[in-house]
PLY file of the C-alpha trace (Angstrom):
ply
format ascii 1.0
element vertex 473
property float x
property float y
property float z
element edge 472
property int vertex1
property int vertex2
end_header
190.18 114.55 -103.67
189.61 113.10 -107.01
191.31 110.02 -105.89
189.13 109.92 -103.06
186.29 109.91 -105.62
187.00 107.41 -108.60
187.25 105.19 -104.86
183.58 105.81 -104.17
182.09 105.60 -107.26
184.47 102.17 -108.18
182.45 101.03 -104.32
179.19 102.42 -105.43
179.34 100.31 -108.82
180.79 97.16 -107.23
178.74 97.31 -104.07
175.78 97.78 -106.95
176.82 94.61 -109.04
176.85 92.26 -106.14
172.82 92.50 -106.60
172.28 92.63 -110.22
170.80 89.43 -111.65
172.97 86.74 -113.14
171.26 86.75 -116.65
170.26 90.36 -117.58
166.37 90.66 -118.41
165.76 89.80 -122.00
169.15 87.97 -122.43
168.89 84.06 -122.56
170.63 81.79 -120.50
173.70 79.40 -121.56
171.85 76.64 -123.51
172.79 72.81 -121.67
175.24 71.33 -124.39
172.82 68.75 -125.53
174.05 65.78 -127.93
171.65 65.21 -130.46
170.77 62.73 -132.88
168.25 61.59 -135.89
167.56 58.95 -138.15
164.96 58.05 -140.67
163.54 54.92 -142.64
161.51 54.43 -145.10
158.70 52.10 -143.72
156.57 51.92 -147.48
155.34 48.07 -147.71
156.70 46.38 -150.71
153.43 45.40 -152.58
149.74 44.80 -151.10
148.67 44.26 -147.31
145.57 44.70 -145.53
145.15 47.76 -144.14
144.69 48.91 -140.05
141.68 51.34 -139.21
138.44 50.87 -140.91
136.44 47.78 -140.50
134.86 48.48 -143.38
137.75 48.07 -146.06
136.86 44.23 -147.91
140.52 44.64 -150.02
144.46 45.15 -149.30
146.08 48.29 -150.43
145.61 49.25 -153.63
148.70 52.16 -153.81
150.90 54.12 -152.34
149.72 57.85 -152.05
152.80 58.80 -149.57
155.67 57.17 -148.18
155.49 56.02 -144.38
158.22 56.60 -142.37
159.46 55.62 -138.90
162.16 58.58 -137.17
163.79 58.64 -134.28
165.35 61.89 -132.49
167.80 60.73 -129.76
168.64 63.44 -127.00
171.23 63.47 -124.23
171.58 66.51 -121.81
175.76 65.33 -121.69
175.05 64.63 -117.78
173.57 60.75 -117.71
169.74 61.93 -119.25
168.90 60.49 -122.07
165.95 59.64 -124.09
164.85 58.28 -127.88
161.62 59.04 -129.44
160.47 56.65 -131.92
157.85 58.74 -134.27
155.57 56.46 -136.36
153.35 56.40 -139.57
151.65 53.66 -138.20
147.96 52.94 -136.85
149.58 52.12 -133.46
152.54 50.10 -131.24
151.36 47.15 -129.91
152.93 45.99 -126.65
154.97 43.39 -128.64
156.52 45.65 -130.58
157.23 48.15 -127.72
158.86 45.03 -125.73
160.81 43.85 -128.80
162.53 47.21 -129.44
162.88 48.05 -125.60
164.80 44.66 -124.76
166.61 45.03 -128.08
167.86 48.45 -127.69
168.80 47.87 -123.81
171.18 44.69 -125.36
172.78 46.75 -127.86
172.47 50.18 -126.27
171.60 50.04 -122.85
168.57 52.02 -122.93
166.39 51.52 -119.84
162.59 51.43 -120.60
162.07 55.17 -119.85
164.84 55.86 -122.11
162.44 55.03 -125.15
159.32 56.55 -126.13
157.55 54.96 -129.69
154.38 57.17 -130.91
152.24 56.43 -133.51
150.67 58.94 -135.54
147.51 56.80 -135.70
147.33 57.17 -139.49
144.00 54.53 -140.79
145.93 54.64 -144.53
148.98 52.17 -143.07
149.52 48.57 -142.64
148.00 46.08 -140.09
150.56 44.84 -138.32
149.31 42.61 -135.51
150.26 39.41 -136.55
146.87 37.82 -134.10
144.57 36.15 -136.11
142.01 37.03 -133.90
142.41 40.83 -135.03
142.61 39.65 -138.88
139.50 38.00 -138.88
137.28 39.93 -136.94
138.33 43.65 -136.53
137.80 43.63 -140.64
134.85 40.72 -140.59
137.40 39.31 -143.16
138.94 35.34 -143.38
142.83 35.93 -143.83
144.45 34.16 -146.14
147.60 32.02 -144.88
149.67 34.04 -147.79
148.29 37.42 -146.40
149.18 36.73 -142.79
152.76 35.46 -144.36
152.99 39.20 -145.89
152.08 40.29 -142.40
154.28 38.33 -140.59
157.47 39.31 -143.03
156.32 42.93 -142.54
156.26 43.28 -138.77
159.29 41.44 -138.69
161.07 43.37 -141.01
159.55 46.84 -139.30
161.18 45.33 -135.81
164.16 44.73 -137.21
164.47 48.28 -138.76
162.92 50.07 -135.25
165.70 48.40 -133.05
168.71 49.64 -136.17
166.77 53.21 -136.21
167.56 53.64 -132.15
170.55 52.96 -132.96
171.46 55.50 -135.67
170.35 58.13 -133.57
172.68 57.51 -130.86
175.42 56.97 -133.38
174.38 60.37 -135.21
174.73 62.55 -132.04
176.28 66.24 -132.00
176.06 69.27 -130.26
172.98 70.79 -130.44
170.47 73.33 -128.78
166.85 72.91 -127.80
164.29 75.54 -127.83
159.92 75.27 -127.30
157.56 77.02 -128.68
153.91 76.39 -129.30
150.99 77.82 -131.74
147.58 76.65 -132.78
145.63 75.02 -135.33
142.01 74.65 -135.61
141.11 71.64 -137.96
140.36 69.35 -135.71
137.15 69.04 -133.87
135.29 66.81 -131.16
133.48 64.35 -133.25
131.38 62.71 -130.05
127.70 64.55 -131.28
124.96 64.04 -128.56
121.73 62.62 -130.56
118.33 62.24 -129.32
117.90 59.54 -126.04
121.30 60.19 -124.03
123.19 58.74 -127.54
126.27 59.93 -129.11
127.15 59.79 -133.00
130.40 59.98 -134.54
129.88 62.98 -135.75
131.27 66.96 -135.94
130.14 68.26 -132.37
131.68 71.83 -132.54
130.32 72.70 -128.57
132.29 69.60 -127.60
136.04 69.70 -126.01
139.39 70.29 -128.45
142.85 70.40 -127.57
144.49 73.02 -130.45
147.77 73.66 -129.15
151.11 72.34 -131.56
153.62 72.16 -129.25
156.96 72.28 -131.17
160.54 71.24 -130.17
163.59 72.97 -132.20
166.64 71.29 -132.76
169.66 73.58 -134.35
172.92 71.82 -134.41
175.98 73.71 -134.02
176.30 75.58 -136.97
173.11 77.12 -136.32
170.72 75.20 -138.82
167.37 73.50 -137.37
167.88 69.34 -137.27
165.03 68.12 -136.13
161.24 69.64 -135.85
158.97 67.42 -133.28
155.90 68.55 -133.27
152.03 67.67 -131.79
148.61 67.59 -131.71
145.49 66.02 -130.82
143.73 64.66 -133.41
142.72 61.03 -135.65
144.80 60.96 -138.74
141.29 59.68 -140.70
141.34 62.39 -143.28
141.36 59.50 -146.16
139.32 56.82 -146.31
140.82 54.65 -149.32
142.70 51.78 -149.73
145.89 54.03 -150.60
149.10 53.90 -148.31
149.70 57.09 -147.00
150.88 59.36 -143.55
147.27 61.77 -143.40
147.61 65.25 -142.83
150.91 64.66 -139.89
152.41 63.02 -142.88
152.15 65.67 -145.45
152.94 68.22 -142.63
156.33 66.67 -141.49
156.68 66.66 -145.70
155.87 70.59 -145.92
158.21 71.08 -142.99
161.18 68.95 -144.42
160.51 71.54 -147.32
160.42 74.30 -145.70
163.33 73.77 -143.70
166.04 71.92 -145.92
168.03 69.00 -143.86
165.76 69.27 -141.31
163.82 65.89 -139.81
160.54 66.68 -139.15
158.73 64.09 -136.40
154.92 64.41 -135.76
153.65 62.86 -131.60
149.95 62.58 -131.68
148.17 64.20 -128.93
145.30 62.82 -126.88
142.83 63.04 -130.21
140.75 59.87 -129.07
137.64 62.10 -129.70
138.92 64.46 -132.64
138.49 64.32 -136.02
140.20 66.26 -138.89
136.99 68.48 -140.55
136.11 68.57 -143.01
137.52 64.78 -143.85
136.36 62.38 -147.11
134.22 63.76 -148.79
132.02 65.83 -147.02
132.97 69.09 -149.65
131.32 68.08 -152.75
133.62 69.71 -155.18
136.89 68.55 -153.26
139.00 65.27 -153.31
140.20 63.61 -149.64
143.33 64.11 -151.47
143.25 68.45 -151.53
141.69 68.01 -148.09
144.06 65.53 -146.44
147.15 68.51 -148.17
145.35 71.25 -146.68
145.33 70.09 -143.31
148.98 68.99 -143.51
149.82 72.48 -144.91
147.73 74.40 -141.75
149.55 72.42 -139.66
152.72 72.85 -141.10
152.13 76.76 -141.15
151.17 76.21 -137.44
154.70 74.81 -137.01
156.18 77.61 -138.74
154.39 80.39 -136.79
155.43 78.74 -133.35
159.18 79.22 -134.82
158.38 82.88 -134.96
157.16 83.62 -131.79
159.27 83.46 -128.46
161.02 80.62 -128.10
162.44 79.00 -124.84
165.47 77.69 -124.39
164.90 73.93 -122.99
168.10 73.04 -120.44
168.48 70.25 -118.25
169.14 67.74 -116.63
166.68 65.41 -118.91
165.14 62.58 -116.42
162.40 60.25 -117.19
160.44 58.18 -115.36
158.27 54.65 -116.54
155.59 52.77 -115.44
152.06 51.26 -115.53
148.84 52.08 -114.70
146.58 49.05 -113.73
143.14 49.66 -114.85
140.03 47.72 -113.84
137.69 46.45 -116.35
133.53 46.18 -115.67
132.60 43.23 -116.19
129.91 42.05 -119.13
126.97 40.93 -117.78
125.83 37.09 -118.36
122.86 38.37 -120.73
125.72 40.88 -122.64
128.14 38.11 -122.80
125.20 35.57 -124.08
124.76 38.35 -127.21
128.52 37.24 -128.20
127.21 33.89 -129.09
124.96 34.27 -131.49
125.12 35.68 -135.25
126.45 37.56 -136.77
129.13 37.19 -134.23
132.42 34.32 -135.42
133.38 31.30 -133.94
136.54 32.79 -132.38
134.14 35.67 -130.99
131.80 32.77 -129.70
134.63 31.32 -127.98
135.98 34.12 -126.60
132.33 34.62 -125.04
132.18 31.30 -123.29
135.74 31.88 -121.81
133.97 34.97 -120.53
130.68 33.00 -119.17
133.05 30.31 -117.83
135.34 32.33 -115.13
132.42 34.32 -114.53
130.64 31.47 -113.08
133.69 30.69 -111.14
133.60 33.95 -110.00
137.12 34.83 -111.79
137.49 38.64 -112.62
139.44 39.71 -115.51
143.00 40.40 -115.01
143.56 44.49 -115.16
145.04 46.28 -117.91
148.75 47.46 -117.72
148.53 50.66 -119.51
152.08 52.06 -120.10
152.46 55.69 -118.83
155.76 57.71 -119.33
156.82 61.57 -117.87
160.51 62.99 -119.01
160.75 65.79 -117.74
163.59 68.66 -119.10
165.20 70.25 -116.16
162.46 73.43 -115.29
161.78 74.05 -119.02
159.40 71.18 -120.20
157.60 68.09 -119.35
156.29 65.93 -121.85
153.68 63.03 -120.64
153.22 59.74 -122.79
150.53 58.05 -122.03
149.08 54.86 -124.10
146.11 53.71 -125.87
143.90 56.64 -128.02
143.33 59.25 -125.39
140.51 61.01 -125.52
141.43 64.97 -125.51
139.87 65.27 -121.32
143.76 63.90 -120.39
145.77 66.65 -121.76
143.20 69.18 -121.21
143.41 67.88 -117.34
146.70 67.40 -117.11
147.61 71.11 -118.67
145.89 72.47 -115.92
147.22 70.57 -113.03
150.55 70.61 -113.61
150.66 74.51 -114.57
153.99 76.13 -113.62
157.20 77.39 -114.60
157.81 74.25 -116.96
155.63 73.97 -120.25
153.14 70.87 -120.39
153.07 68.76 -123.41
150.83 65.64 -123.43
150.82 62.86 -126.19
148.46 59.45 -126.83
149.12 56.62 -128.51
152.43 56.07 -126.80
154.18 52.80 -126.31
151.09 50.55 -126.25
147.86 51.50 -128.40
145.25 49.31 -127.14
141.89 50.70 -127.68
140.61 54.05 -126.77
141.11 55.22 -123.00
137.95 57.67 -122.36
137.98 59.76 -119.35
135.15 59.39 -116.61
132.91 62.01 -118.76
133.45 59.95 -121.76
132.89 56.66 -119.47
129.86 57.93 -118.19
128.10 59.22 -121.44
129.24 55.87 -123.32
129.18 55.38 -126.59
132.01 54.32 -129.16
134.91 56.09 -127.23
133.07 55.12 -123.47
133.30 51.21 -124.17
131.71 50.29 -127.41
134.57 49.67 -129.62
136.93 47.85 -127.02
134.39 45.81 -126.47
132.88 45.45 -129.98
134.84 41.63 -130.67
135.15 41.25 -127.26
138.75 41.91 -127.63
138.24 44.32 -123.95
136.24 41.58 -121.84
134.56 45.37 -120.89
134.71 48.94 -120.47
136.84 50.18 -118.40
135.39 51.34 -114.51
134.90 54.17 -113.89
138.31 54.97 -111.48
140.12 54.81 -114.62
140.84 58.65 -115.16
142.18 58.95 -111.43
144.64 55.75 -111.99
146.00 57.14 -115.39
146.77 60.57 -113.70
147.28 59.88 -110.35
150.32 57.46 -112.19
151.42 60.67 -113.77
152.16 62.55 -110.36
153.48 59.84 -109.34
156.31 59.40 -111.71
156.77 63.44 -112.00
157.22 62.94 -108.24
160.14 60.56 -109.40
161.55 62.67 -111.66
161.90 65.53 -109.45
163.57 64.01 -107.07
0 1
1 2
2 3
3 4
4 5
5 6
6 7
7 8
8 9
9 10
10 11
11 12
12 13
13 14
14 15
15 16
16 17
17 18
18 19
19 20
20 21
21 22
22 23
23 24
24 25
25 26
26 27
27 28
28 29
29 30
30 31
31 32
32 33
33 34
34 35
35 36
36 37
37 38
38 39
39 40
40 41
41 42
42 43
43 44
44 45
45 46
46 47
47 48
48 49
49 50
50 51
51 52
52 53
53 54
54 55
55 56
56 57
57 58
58 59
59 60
60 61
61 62
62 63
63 64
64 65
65 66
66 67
67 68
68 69
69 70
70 71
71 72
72 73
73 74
74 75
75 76
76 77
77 78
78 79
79 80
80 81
81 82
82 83
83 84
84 85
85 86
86 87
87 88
88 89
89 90
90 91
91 92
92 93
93 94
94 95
95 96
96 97
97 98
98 99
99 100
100 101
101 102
102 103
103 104
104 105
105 106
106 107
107 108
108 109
109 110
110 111
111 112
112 113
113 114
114 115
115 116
116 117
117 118
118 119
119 120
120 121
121 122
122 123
123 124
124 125
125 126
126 127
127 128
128 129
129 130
130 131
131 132
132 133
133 134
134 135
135 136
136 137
137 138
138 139
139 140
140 141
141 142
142 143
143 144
144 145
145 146
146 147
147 148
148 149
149 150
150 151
151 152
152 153
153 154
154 155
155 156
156 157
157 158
158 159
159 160
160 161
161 162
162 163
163 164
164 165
165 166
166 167
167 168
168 169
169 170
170 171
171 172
172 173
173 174
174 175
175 176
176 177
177 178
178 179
179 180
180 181
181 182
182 183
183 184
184 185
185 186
186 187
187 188
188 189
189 190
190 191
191 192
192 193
193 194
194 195
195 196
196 197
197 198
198 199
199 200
200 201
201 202
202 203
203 204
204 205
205 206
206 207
207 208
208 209
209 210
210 211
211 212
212 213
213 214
214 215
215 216
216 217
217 218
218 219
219 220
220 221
221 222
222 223
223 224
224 225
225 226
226 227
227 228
228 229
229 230
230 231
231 232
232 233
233 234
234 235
235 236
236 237
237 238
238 239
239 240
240 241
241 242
242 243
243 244
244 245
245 246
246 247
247 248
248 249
249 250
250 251
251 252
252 253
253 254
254 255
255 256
256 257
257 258
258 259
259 260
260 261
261 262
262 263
263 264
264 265
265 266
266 267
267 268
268 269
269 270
270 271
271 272
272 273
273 274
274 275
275 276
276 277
277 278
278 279
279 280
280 281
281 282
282 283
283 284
284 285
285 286
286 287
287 288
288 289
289 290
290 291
291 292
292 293
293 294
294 295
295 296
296 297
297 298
298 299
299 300
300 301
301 302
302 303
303 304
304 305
305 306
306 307
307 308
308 309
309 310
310 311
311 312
312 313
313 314
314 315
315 316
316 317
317 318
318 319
319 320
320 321
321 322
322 323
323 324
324 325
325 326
326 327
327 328
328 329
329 330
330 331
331 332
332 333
333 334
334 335
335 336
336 337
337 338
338 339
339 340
340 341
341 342
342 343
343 344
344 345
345 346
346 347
347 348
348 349
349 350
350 351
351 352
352 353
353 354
354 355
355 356
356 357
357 358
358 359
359 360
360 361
361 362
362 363
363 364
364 365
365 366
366 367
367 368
368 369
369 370
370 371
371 372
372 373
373 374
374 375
375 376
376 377
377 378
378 379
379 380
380 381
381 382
382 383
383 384
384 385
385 386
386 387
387 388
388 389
389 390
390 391
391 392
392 393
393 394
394 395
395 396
396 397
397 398
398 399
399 400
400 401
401 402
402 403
403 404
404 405
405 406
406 407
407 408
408 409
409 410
410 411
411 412
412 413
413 414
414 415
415 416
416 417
417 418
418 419
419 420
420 421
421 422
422 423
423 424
424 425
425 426
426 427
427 428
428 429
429 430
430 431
431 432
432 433
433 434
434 435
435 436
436 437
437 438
438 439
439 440
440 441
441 442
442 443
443 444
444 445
445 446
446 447
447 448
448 449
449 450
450 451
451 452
452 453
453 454
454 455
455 456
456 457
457 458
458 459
459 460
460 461
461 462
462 463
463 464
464 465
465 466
466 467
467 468
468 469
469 470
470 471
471 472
């Protein structure tokens, strides 16, 4: 009898486990034994150089506030995904630069191009460093001297150089190591596209008008259990300071606080789709505070937003990693023969006048403007997280789009100013409402022969899909 019923009970139980869930509720799942590895440099020019961002700055640097740095966190799921993001103190990556360090690092390392991501943190307190003349001249209404553009030239050299070594000392650094997400908020930045009397729009604090506050956060602990690496986002200009002083903005002082906070941790900052956002309040709009306390303070919130996403639930993030790379062609509208005419006349340059009757010329021929290859880039982290890269200063409608649409099991993070900053890429509400973000300042030296039309949004997203479509295969 009692035989009889240890034999039921041992069928009951087994009969029982055959439908209990792999991974008991609560309990997390294996981590994927990722291989992980990061690298800094120091990225501080030696000396003076003109300065990328305002057009109103008539001098080179004067100082160096903060050190700029360029990182690079290199992750590899052990199973043939792999991917390096390039983080940058730097106004932007022109496509030269994205092209040098892409054909460099598939030579050396045999990274294919949606192996590497570069980000720039859009900081306006870094170096220029397009070596056109065109953009010397007359993005600063300034004459450059033959000995600046030398200082230029050795710099962007010298910053290619070190971009293409970085890649590589990630992939040479690489360990175990486990991934986790996590995301909180921070609420310094605001739409700064103010509607004004007559349809206008100022650049201005518009608190009504669209934000993206979310600060998505990867974690990287290494085997022993400390945190490695810290990447971390959001959507927002880095235009805090307005000086002639060398320095990272808030994301600079925040990966700082963080690398604080966390000893032997990297921290790396990926700018968001803050095309239209401003950090508030910025310069010196609080009469008895310095854009230095400001410029700290926003660093520190966003630091402590950092922070507070490592203290809520985070998610393991398995894979297999696969990425996906390619283009988005966007149209331009052409200028109209009376707009173009506007370009020849003062106070407009002699290159700008030039550039004007090229314009006038294949218009008359009836020659339309060769399309825009905007870089767009989706990895995508087994069922855990996808992160979009998309180029050029994205105004905030992108993410805020893009968070919606591709809502599901896997969180959505979405970055600008990746792989090829070109001007600003508005959305069809921006496009339509115009202003500085709609057209105005890709157009403003004619170095756009025109604002964008008005299918742009759909190409730029209907791109995305695509790839994710890729990637899920």
């Amino acid at each position: 009898m009692r035989s009889a019923l240890r034999l039921a009970r041992w069928l009951t139980f087994s009969i029982a486990a055959c439908f209990l869930p792999a991974t008991l509720p609560g309990a997390q799942a294996p981590a994927t034994p990722w291989q992980v590895g990061v690298a800094s440099r120091d990225i501080t020019p030696e000396g003076s150089l003109w300065m990328a961002g305002y057009a109103s700055r008539t001098a080179p640097s004067d100082r160096v506030d903060q050190k700029i740095r360029a990182k690079a966190l290199a992750l590899d799921d052990t199973r043939g995904g792999r991917v390096v993001i390039v983080t940058l103190d730097l106004i932007g990556v022109p496509a030269a630069l994205r092209a040098h360090v892409e054909r460099e690092s598939a030579q050396r390392f045999g990274l294919k191009p949606h192996e590497l991501l570069l980000n720039a943190s859009h900081t306006h307190s870094a170096p220029l460093i397009t070596l056109d003349r065109f953009e010397l001249e007359h993005t600063f209404k300034r004459a450059a001297t033959p000995e600046q553009i030398a200082v230029a030239t050795r710099y962007e050299a010298g910053l290619r150089q070190a971009l293409v070594d970085l890649v590589g000392e990630s992939l040479q650094a690489r360990a175990p190591g486990r991934l986790e997400f996590a995301q909180a908020r921070a609420g310094f930045a605001m739409n700064r596209r103010r509607p004004e009397a007559k349809g206008q729009f100022s650049n201005n604090p518009n608190p009504g008008g669209p934000v993206d506050h979310d600060v998505p956060v990867l974690k990287v602990t290494g085997a022993d259990g400390k945190v490695r690496a810290l990447l971390f986002g959001y959507a927002c200009h880095n235009t805090t300071l307005g000086e002639s002083h060398i320095s990272g903005d808030y994301a600079g002082h925040a990966q700082d606080f963080l690398q604080a906070s966390y000893p032997g941790a990297t921290a790396l900052f990926l700018t968001g789709c803050g095309g239209d956002q401003n950090p508030y309040p910025r310069r010196k709009m609080v009469p008895d505070q310095k854009p230095e306390d400001l410029v700290r303070q926003h660093g520190r919130a966003l630091a402590n937003a950092v922070s507070t996403a490592l203290n809520a639930p985070l998610r393991p993030v398995q894979g297999p990693l696969r990425g996906a790379y390619g283009h988005a062609m966007l149209d331009y509208q052409p200028l109209s023969k009376t707009e173009l005419e506007a370009y020849l006349r003062p106070p407009h340059t002699p290159a700008v006048n030039a550039r004007a009757r090229d314009l006038l010329q294949k218009q008359a021929r009836g020659k339309r403007s060769a399309p825009l290859a905007c870089p767009v880039q989706v990895l995508r982290f087994g069922s855990d997280l996808t992160l979009v890269a998309i180029a050029g200063e994205v105004v905030v409608d992108y993410s805020l789009r893009l968070k919606r649409e591709l809502k599901g099991p896997a969180d959505v993070w979405v970055a600008g100013y990746s792989n090829d900053v070109f001007g600003y890429l508005a959305s069809r509400r921006v496009l339509d409402e115009g202003g500085y973000e709609g057209g105005g300042a890709n157009i403003r030296i004619l170095n756009h022969p025109g604002p964008f039309t008005t299918d742009v949004e759909e190409k730029v997203i209907g791109k995305v899909h695509e790839l994710l479509g890729q990637v899920r295969k």
